[in-house]
C-alpha positions in Angstrom: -19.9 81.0 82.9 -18.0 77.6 83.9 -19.2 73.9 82.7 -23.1 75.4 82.4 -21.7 76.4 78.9 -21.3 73.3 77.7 -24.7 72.1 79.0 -26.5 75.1 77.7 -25.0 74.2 74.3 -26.3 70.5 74.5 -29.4 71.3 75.5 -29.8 73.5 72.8 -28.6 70.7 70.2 -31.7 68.3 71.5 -34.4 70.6 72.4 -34.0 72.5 68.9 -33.0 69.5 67.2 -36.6 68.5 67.9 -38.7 71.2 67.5 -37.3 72.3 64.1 -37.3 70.3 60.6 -34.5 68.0 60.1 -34.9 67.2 56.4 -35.1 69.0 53.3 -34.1 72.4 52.6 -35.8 73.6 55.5 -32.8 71.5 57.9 -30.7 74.1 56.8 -32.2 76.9 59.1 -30.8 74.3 62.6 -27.4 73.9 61.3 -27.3 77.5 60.8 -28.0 78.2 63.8 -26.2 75.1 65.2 -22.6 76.1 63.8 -23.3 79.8 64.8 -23.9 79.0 68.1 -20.9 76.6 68.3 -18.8 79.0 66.7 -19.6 81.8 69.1 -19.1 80.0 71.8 -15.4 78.7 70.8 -14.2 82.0 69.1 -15.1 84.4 72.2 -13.8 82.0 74.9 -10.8 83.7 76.7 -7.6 83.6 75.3 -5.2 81.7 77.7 -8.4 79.5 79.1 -6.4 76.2 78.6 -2.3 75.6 78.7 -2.2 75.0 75.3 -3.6 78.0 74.5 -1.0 79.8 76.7 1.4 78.2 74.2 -0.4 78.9 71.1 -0.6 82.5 72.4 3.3 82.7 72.9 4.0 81.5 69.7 1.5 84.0 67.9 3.4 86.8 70.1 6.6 86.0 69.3 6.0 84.6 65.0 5.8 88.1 63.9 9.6 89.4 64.1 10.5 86.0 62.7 11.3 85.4 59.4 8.6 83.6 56.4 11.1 80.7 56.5 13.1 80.8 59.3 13.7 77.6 60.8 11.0 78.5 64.0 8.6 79.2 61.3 9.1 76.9 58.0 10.5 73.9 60.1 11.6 72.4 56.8 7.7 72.3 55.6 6.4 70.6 59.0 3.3 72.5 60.2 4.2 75.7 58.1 1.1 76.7 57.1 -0.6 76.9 60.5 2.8 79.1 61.2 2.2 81.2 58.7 -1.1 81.6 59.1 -0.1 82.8 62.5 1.8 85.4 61.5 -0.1 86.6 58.9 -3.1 87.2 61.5 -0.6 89.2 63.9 0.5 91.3 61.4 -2.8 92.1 60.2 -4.4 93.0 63.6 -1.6 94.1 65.3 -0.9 91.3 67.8 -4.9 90.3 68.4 -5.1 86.7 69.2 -8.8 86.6 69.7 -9.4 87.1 65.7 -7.1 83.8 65.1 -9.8 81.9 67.8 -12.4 83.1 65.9 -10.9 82.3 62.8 -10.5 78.8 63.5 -13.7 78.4 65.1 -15.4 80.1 61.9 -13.9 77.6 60.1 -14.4 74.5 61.8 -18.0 74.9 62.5 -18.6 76.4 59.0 -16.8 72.4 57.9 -18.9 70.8 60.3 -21.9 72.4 58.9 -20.9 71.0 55.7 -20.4 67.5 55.9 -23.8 67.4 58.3 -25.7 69.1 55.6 -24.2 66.8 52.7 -24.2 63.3 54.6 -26.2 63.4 57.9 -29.4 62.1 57.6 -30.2 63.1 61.4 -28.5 67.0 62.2 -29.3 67.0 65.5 -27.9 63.5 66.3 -24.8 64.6 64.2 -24.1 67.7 67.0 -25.1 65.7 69.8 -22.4 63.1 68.4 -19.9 66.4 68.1 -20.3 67.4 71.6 -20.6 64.2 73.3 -17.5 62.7 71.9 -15.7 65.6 72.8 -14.9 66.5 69.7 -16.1 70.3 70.0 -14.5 71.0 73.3 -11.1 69.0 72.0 -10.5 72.2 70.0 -11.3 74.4 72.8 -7.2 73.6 73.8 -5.6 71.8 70.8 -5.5 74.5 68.1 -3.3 73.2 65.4 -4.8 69.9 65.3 -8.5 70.9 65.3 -8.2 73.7 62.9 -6.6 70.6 60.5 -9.3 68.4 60.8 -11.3 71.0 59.9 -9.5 70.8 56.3 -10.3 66.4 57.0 -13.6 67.0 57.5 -14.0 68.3 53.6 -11.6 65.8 52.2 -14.2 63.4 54.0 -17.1 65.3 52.1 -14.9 65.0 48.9 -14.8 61.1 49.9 -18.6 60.6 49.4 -18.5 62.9 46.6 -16.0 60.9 44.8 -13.9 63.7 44.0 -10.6 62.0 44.6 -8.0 65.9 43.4 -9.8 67.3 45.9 -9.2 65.1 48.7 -5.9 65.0 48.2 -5.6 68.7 48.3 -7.3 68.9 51.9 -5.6 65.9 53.2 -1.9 67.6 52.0 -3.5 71.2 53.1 -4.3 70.0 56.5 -0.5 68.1 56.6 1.0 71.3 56.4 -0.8 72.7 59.4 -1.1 69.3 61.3 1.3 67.1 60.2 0.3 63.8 61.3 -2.8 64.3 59.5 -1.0 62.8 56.7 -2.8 59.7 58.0 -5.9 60.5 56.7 -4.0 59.9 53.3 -5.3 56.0 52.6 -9.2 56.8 53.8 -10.4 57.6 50.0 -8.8 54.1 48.5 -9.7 51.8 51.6 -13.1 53.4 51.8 -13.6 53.4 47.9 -13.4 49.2 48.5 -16.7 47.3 48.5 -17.0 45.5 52.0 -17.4 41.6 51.5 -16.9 38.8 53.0 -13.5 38.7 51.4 -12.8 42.0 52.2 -13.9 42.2 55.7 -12.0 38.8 56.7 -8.8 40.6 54.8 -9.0 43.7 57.3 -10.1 41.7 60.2 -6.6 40.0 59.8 -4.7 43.2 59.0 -6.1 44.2 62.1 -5.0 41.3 63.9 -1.5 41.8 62.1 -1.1 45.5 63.4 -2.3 44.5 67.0 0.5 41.9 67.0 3.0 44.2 65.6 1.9 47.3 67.3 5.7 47.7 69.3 7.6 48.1 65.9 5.3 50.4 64.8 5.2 53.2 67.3 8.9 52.3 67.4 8.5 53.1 64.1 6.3 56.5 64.2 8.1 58.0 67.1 11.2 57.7 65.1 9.5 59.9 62.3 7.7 62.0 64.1 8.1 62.0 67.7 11.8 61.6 68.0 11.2 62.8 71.6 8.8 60.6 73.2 9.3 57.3 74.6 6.1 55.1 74.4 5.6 52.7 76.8 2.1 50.1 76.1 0.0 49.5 79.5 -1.3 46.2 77.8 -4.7 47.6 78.5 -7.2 47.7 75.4 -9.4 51.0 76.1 -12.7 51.6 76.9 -13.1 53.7 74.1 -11.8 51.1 72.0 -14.5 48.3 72.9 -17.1 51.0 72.6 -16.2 51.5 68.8 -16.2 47.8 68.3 -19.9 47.8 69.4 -20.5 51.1 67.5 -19.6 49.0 64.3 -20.8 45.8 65.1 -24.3 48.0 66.1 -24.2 49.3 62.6 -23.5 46.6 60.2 -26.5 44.6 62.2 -28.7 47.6 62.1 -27.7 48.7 58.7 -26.0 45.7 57.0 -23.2 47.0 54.5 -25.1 46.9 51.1 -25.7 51.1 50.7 -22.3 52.5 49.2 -22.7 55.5 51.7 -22.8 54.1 54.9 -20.2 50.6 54.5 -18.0 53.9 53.3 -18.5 55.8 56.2 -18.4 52.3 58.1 -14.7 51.8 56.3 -13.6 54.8 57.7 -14.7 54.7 60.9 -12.7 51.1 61.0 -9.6 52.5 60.1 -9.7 55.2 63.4 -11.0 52.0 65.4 -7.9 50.4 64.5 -5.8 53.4 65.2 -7.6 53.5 68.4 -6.0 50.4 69.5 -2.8 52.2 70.1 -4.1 54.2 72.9 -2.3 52.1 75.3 0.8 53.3 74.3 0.2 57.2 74.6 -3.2 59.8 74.4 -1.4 60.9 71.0 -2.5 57.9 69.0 -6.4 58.8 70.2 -5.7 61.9 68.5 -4.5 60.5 65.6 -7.6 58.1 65.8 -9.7 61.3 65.8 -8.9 62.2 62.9 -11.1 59.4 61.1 -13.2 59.3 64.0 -14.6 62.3 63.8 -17.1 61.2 60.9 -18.6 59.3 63.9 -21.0 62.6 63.6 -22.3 61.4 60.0 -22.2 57.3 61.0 -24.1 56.9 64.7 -26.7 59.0 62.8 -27.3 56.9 59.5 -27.5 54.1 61.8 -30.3 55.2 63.9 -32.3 57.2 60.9 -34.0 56.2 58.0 -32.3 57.7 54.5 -32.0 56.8 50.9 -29.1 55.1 50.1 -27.5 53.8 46.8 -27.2 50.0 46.9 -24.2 47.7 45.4 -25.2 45.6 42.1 -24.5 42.6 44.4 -22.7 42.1 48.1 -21.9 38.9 49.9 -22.2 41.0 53.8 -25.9 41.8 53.3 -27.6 40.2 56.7 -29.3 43.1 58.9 -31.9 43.4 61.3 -35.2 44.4 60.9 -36.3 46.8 63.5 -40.0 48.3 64.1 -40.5 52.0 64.1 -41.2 51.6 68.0 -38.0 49.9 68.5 -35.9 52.3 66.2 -37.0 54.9 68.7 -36.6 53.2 71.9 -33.0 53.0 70.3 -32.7 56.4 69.8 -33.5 57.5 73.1 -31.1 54.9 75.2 -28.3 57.0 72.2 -29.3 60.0 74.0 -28.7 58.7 77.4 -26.1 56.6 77.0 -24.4 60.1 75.0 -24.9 62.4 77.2 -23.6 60.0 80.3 -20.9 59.4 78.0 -20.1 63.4 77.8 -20.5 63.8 81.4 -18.3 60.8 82.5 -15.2 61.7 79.8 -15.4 65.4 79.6 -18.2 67.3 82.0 -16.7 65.4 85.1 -12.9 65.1 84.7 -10.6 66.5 87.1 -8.2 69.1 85.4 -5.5 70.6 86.6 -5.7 74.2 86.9 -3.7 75.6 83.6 -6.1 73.3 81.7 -9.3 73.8 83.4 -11.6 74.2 80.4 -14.5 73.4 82.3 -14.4 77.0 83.9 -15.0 78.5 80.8 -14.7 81.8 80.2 -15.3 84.0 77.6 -13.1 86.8 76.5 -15.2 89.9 77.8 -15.4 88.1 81.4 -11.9 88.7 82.0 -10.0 91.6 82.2 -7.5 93.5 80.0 -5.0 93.4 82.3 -4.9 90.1 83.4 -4.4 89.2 80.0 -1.2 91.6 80.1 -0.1 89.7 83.2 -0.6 86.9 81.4 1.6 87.5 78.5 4.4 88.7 80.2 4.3 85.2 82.2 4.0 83.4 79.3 7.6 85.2 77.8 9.4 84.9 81.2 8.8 81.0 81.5 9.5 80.6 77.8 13.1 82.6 78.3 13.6 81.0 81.8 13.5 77.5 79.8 15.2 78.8 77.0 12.6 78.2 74.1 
């Protein structure tokens, strides 16, 4: 199939985002078909199509002779869950790794679905946001951290629903499988906060404060967590970085910050913006920086669409811009472009190395049996010859 896959899917995301109803009850029947279509696609892709899926594979081979809470398994809490969940599959289906892709892709398209249904005022700008950030075909190699964010993408919902024991239950459910999704942990109090002028100068200089101190704390971070990296800054700021700066800046002059909704949404989004900064440093922190910038899929929408939104008794950040209907689409269509050159540019167009070429997708049935075999008993010789 190869990288027409991924333009076959975006295709269908616009040309089905406008031809069927976006609002009401009636939205339902896109994101439906929207998640189905997503999850398909992600569940059935073959097995080893990336090098991290190789691992993932080696470790679901090798989890079932292991012990509940071995040290391999339980790692003293770390990631157990997405271990045992692992285990549990292969025992159940006798070794099948497909059912745990499917699984996961279930899952995260059925949370995706979710939070779009609940809080996107536009579906269809919500999955062109998913795909064109890369944050569907980001789980297409990184298992663990996807299938967590999953779990974030409820505690988000459970955010806007002001359900505060049910966030934390997510947040500490997708810890267990993903660790360092921990730092989703402070999202519901900061984006609880009413932005003002007060407010906004305070995080503008917090900001400013972590920028300066960024050194000490990935010193910091990599002695908790990733006692075997060594981060080094480029002193560049990213691309992506700026781009979320204008995202914002876009919205709370579009929008203003007076609808409790979108400043928390807008709160949220800051916080991965500012974890975004440390991208310089290592590609780990823009995963990190995911996991808040995901909502990106509920915020680039209520920018560029019209929706109800409950207003603060009084706010001091209340200046917006008033835009025609004309102009609000003219807007919307330079998002589409400027989207879909951003998903070519970052993820249709990227040289790969050939263990991670996930633009020559496959799916599972394209590929034979047999290589699969070959495939596995490559994975277990490297992994002996290094001695994992």
């Amino acid at each position: 199939m190869g990288v027409a896959i991924y333009y076959i899917i975006l295709a269908a995301v616009i040309v089905l985002g406008r031809l069927m109803p976006q609002s009401g009850k009636k939205k339902k029947n896109y994101i439906i078909l929207m998640a189905a279509l997503h999850a398909f696609v992600s569940g059935f892709r073959y097995k080893l199509l990336t090098g991290d899926l190789q691992k993932y594979a080696y470790t679901f081979l090798t989890v079932k002779d292991k012990d509940w809470f071995s040290e391999d398994v339980f790692s003293e809490g770390r990631n157990f869950l997405f271990m045992w969940f692992l285990k549990a599959v292969n025992q159940i289906t006798d070794g099948n790794f497909q059912i745990v892709l499917i699984i996961i892709a279930v899952f995260i398209e059925l949370a995706v679905a979710i939070v779009v249904f609940k809080h996107s005022p536009s579906p269809w700008l919500s999955y062109l946001i998913w795909n064109c950030f890369g944050f569907y075909s980001f789980g297409f190699s990184a298992l663990k951290q996807s299938f967590a964010m999953g779990f974030i993408l409820l505690a988000f919902s459970a955010i806007m629903e002001k359900k505060p024991v049910k966030f934390i239950i997510f947040v500490v459910i997708a810890g267990f499988i993903h660790f360092p999704a921990i730092i989703f942990l402070p999202a519901y109090i900061i984006a609880s906060r009413k932005i003002t002028y007060k407010n906004a100068i305070i995080y503008i200089v917090i900001a400013i404060l972590i920028f300066a101190l960024r050194n000490d704390i990935v010193e910091l971070s990599s002695d908790f967590y990733y006692e075997d990296k060594n981060f080094v800054s480029s002193g560049r700021i990213s691309g992506r970085f700026l781009m979320l700066c204008l995202i914002i800046i876009a919205g709370v002059f579009i929008k203003g910050v007076d609808g409790i909704k979108f400043s928390t949404v807008l709160s949220i989004v800051a916080i991965g913006t500012i974890i975004q900064l440390f991208s310089s440093f290592d590609n780990v922190f823009t995963r990190l920086a995911d996991y808040y910038l995901q909502m990106l899929i509920v915020f680039i929408p209520m920018i560029f669409t019209d929706f109800e939104d409950e207003k603060y008794d009084d706010s001091s950040v209340s200046y917006k811009l008033f835009l025609s209907k004309k102009q609000k689409k003219l807007l919307t269509i330079c998002l589409v472009l400027l989207s879909v050159a951003f998903y070519y540019f970052t993820v249709l167009s990227v040289k790969t190395i050939s263990v991670d070429d996930y633009l020559n997708f496959k799916f599972s049935w394209e590929v034979s049996d047999d290589l699969w075999d070959e495939a596995v008993r490559s994975i277990q010789l490297n992994s002996e010859t290094s001695g994992d």
